[in-house]
Every structure is written in C-alpha cells, then in structure tokens.
N, C-alpha and C positions, 0 to 999 in steps of 0.2 A: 329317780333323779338321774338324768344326764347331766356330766360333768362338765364345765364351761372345757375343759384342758380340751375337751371332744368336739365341744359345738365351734367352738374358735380354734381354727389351724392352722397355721402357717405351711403355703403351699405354691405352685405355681400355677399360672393360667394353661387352658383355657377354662376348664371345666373342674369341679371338684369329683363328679362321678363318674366322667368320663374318662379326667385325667387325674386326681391327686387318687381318687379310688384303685383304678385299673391300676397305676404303677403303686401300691401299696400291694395289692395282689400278687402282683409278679413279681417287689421285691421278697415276698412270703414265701413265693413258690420256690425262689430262686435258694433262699436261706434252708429252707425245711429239704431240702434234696437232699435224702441221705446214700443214695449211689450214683453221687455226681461221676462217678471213676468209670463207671460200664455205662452211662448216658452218651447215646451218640448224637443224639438229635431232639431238637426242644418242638414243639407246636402248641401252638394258641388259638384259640376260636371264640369268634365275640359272635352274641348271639342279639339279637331287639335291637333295641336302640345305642347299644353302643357298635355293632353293624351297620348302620343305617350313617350313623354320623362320625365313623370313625377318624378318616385324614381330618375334617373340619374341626371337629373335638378335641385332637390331638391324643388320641386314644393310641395309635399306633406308637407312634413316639414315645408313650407315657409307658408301654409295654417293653419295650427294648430300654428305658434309662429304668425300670424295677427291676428288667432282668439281670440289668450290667450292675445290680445293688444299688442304687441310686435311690434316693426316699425322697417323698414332695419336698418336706420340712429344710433338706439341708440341699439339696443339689444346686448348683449353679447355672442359673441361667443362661448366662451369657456361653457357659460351655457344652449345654446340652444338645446343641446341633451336632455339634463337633461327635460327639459321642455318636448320635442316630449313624450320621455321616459313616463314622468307621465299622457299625455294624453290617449294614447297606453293602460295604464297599467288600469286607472279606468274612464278611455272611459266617461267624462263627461269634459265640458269647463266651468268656470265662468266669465259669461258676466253680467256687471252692478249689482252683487251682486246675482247674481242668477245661479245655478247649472244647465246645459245644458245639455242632452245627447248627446252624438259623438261619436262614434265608427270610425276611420280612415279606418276600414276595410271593414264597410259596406257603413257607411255615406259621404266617399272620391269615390264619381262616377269615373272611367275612360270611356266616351264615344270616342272611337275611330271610330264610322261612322257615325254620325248626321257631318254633313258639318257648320261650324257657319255662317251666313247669313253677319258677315261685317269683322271678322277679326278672323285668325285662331288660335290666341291664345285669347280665349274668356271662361270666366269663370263665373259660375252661384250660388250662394249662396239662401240657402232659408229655412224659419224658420217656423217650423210644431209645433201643437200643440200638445193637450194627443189624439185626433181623427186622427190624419194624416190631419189635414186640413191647408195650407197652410197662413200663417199671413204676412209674408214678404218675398220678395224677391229681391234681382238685380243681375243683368249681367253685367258684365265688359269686357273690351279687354286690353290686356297688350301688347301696342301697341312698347316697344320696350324702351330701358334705362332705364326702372323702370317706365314710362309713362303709365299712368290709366284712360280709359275714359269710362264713363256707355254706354255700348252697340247702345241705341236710342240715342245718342246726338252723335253730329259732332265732330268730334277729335279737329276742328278751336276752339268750346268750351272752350277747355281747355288753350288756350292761350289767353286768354282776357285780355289785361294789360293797365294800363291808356297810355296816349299819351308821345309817345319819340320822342326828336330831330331831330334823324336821322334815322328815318325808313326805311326800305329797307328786299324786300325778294326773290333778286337777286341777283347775282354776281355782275351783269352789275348796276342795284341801289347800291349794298355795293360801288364798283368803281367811280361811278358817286359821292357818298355822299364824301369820300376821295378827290373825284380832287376840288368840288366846294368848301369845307370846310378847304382843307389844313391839316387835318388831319390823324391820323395812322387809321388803320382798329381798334388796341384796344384803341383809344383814343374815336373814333366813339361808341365802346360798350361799355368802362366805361359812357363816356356821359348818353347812355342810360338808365345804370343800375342805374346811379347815379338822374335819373328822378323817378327811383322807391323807393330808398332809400337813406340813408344816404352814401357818397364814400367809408366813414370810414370801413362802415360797408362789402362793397365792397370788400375793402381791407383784409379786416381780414378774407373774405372768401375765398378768392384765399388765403389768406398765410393757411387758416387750410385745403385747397386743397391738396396745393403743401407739406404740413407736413404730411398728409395721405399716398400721393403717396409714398415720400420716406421712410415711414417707414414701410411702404408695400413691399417695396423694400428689406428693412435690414432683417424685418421679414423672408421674402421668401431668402436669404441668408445664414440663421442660418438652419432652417429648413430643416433634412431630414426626411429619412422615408419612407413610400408608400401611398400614396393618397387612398380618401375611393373610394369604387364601386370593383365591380369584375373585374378590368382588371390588379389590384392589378399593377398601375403606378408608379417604383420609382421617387422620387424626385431627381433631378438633380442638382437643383443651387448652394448648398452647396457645394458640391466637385469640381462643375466647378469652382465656387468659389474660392477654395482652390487653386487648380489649375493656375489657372492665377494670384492670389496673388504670386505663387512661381514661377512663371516665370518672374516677376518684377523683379529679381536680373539677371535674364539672360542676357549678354550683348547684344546677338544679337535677336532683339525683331522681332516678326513676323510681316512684314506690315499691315495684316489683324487682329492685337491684336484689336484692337478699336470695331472692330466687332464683337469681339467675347464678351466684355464687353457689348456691346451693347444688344447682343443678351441675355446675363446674366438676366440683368435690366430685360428683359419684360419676361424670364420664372420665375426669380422670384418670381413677380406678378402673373404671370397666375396659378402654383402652389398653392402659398396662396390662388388664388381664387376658383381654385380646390375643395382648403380644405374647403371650407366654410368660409373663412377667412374675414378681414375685405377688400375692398376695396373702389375704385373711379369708379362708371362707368363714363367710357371714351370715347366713349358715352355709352356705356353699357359694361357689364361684360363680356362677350364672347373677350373682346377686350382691357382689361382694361389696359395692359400691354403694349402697344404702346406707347401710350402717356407720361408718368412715368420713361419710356428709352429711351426718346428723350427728356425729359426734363432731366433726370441725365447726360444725354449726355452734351448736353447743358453746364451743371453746373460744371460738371469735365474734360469736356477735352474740350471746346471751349474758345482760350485765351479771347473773347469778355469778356466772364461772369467773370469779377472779382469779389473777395468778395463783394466790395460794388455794383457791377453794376447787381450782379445774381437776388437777389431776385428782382428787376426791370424788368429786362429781362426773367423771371420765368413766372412775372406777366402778362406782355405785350404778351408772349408764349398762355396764358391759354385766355386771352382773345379776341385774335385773332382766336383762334383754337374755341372756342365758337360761332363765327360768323359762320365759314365754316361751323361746327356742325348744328348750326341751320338752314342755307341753305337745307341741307341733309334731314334734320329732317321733314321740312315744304314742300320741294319741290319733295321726295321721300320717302324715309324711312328708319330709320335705326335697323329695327328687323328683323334678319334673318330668321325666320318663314315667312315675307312676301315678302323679296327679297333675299334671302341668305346671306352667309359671306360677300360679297362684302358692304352691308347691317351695317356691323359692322367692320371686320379688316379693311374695304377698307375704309369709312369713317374714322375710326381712323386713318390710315395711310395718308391721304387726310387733314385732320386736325393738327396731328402734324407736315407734312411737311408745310401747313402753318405757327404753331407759330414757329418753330424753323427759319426760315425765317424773320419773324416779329423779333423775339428775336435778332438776330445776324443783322440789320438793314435796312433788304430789305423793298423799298418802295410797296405800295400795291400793284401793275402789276404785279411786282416777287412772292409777297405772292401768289395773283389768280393762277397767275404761278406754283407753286410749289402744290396750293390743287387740281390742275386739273391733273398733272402728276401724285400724289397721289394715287388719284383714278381713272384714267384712266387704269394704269397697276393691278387693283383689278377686272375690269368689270368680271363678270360673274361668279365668285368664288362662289362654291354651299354651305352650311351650313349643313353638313354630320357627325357629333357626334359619332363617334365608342361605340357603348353601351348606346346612349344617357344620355356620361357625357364629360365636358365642360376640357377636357382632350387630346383626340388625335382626329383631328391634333390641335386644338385649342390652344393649349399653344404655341408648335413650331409656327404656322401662324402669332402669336405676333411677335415672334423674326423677323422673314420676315418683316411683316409689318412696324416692328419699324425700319428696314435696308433701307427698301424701301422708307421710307418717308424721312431719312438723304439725300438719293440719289437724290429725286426727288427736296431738296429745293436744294440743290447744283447743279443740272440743271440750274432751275429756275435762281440759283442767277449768275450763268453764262452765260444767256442771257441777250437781250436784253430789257425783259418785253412782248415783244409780241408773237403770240403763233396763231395756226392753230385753236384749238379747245379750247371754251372756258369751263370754270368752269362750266355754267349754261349751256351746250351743255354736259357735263361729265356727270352732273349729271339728266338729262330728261334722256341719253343714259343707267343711271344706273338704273332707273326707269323701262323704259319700259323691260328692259333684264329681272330684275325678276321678271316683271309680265307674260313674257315670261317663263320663268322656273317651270321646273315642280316639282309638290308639294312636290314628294321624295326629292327633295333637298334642301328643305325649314326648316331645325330643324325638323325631323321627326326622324331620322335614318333611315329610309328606303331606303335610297339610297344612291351608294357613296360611300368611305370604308366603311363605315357604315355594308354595307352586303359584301362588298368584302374583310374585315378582316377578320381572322381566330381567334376567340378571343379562344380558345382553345391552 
C-alpha cells in the first residue's frame, strides 16, 4: 500500500519530478550536512532528463529554494523568484549557519551524456572543501510525484509502513479484499490509513486536498497573462471563463457545455501549474489538472453530490483514486521520464475515472472497470514538452484526460461489472509499452512536437 498522504502533495509547479522531487533532494542534502562549518563550496549535477529539461522544468530553481531549506509543501510562491534572484546575485547558500559558495552557473552541472545506471531522472549533490576535496555526497532518483529515493537503495524502501488490515498490491487482491470484507474500495483505504494514524486526522487531509484542488481552480480562473519561458503561452481560462459564464443566459445551451466546463477545470490548473503556482500532484504535476475537474465535475453538476452528501462523496472520490494510484505507482510507474504521458495523464485519468465512479455509488467491479478503460485508451502516449515546459501539449492533454475519464466511469457504470481486460492486465501492458519506448519520448524534448514545432 502507498499512502494517499504520498500520492496527494501539496506542491508547486512546474513539475512534480522535476520540481517538487529535485527540491525535496536538495532540501535533504542541505539538512543532512553534517560538516556544514569546513563545506566551502556546494555542486550539483542533473543527469537524463532532468538535464535535458532543466530551466523549462524549473529544475534549476527547485535546486537552489531546497538548498536555501525551502520544501514544495510550504514555500511561497510568490517569493520564490526573489530568493533564486539573491542566489544568482551573491553566488553563496547558508546552510546551518554557515555561508556556502554556489554559483548556479558554474556549480549547477547539466550532464546530458553520462546515462544514470538506475533511473533517468537521478541527481547528485556534493560538498567540497577550500582544496576541492570532496566531504559529502548523495545521489538521488525523482522517481516521479515528488517521490525521492537515494540512488543505492530499492525504491520498495521507501514504502516501509507498519502492518494494515487490508493489504493488497493488485487489482484482483484490492477485489478479492472488497468481496470478502463487504466493503468500499475507500472504506478498505481509510481502514488502512486509519492503522497509520488517527481518522481524524485522515479526514482533515483529504478536506485540505480537496480545498487546494479547488482553489487552484479559482486561482487559475482569474488569472490571465502569458506564462513564463519563451514560447511566450497565452493564458486561456480566464476568458473561457468568461465566456461560458455569458452563455448561461442563453436559452438554447449547447449539449457539449459540460464539456467544455469540464475542460475549463483542468486548464485552469494546468496554467497555474505552469506558472509555478501552488498545486496537488495528482499523481504528479504534469497531470494535476485531471483529477480537480472531475472532482468539480462531480460537485457542480452531478445531482448525486448534494450540499450535504459532496464533501463525502469528495472524500470517498480521493480515496479510491489513491488506491488505483498506488497500483500504478508499485506495479509500473508513474514518471514520464521512465514510461511517458501515459505514465501521468493516463494514470490520472485511470484514477479519477475510478473515484468519480466510487463517488456517484458504483460497486468495486465498476470502479476496476472504469480505471482500466481509463488507462487503457492513454497506452502509449509519449511525454514530448515543446521547449521543455510543462505547457504544450501538456495543459490541453488534461482537458482530454479529465473528458476521458468522465467517459470511461460512465462506460463502466453502464455495464455489467465485468470486462475482457483487467486493471492489473492495463496496467503490466502500460509497463512494459514504456520500457518499450524510446528514450526521446521519455521528458527529454527530443522527440515528438518537441522537434517538430516551429517555436519561431
């Protein structure tokens, strides 16, 4: 079991592995120095795809606010420039009281041909003295959601948690745990979570979820302008915004309106994420925007969710979608550097056509149902970044994705429960495609629009 506290982060944009990963890394490295006092000088070295797309990623950035102590969850947005800014300017970090030398310019390595021997987004930190002789060092992989795991250890590492109820790291065990127990899929993951802590506590983490998501939403509503990077991208949701507000007075409404609200919700988000903004990875940031327009969906136009039954049905949404997520997470991956989009919009969209399923009261067959069409129609989607930023096609692929997964639970809940190809058959087949896949298509830019736009 992966913990929802894990699969749902509160972070900032652009990226979750590029950015909430990396600066988790480097504020680790920065923390664990234990001869900050004889450290004269810091270097960092990004090796695959966090090389390949670093200013675009915001990788760079994310490295210098981990060093300065700064964590996705709590830093400030709006002051995080300011911070890069005074690094840049007098080129030294204070770690534990003590003045560091850093230069971004010389001491931020880009190795873009060393190959990383376990994961391609793998980053290296290392702390020299007044000789250039080396005092500390680690390696890290940002294995995808904001997920960190040091280089030589097993990724299984990082999920060591005491003993839960209803353990299961299948489809067919989440299934089997449902039929013998009588229980929901999110009754089974609260169960769990509620082995780790207090429910309460539970609780109050999915509500400051689901109050991130939507006001992630609001934010990205208000907001116009042109997103940062040279591809100088107008913001959109604003005026669409607008837009479909004044078409509410119109008598004769367009059948596809829902959709296009729909689609609102997740560029929204994907804007603000853009911007650097605050989000939820969903499982990660490349994606965030899925999930957050099929819960508003949800909230505002399914008669199920009344006032009082929403935030129930909110909660049961997220912690269903947690389950599918962590299937994904344990039994493939979901960083598009190591399997592509499919890797992130397609898990997102696999996940929320589960909870929104769970949410509106389909039993778990229809849920499995609904995450395997999900991501069935996502297999093989490359992860190709126009100018490697987290911009085109990446925002639009939300809208899709969050369209896709209303589609596929309404499939689902329109059958019978059963189904040719299972969840756990979706997801070995998503697996193995992008270890199939070639590395250009992997979050490099190298491949993909990526080289076949005209950014000129």
């Amino acid at each position: 079991m992966i913990s929802l506290f894990d699969l749902f982060k509160v972070g900032i944009g652009p990226s979750s592995s590029h950015t909430v990963g990396p600066m988790r890394a480097a504020q680790r490295f920065a923390a664990s120095l234990t001869q900050a006092d004889r450290v004269a000088r810091l270097r960092v070295t990004l090796y695959g795809s966090l090389a390949w797309t670093a200013q675009g990623h915001a990788t760079d950035k994310a490295i210098i606010l981990g060093l300065c102590g700064e964590s996705p969850q709590t830093v400030d947005p709006d002051a995080a420039d300011a911070i890069v800014t005074d690094v840049h300017a007098c080129r030294y970090i204070s770690i534990h009281g003590h003045g560091i030398a850093f230069d971004p310019a010389v001491d931020l390595v880009l190795d873009r041909e060393t190959t990383p021997p376990v994961h391609p987004n793998t980053l290296q930190f290392e702390a020299l003295d007044s000789a250039g002789h080396l005092l500390e060092h680690a390696r890290f992989c940002s294995v995808g959601g904001g997920f960190i795991v040091h280089e030589d250890a097993t990724e299984s590492a990082g999920y060591v948690q005491p003993d839960v109820p209803f353990d299961f790291v299948s489809g067919a065990q989440l299934l089997d745990q449902t039929k013998r127990s009588g229980l929901s899929i999110a009754d089974i993951v609260m169960a769990n979570e509620s082995a780790l802590r207090p429910r309460a506590e539970t609780e109050a983490y999915l509500d400051q979820i689901i109050d991130v998501m939507m006001a992630c939403i609001e934010r990205g509503l208000s907001h116009g302008g042109t997103l940062p990077g040279r591809l100088k991208v107008r913001r959109r949701a604003a005026a669409l915004h607008q837009r479909l507000r004044a078409q509410e007075s119109v008598n004769a409404q367009s059948p596809h309106g829902i959709m296009d609200w729909i689609s609102l919700f997740a560029i929204a988000v994907n804007e603000e994420n853009a911007a650097g903004g605050r989000v939820v990875t969903a499982p990660t940031n490349g994606a965030a925007g899925i999930i957050p327009a099929v819960l508003r969906y949800y909230r505002d136009f399914c008669p199920q969710a009344s006032p009082v039954a929403a935030r129930q049905g909110m909660r049961d949404f997220l912690l269903t979608a947690a389950a599918i997520g962590g299937l994904f997470k344990l039994n493939a991956s979901i960083s598009g550097a190591e399997v592509g989009c499919q890797g992130e919009v397609g898990v997102a969209s696999s996940m929320a056509a589960a909870g929104l399923a769970a949410a509106l009261g389909a039993d778990p067959l229809h849920v499995e149902n609904a995450a395997e069409i999900g991501m069935e129609h996502h297999l093989g989607m490359t992860c190709d970044p126009v100018a490697g930023l987290v911009q085109i096609p990446c925002i639009e692929r939300n809208a899709f994705g969050a369209v896709k997964a209303i589609n596929a639970a309404s499939l689902a809940m329109h059958g019978d429960g059963t189904h040719h190809v299972s969840l756990d058959q979706v997801i070995r087949t998503m697996a193995e495609t992008g270890r199939d896949m070639n590395h250009r298509y992997k979050e490099t830019s190298l491949g993909g629009l990526a080289v076949n736009f005209p950014e000129c």
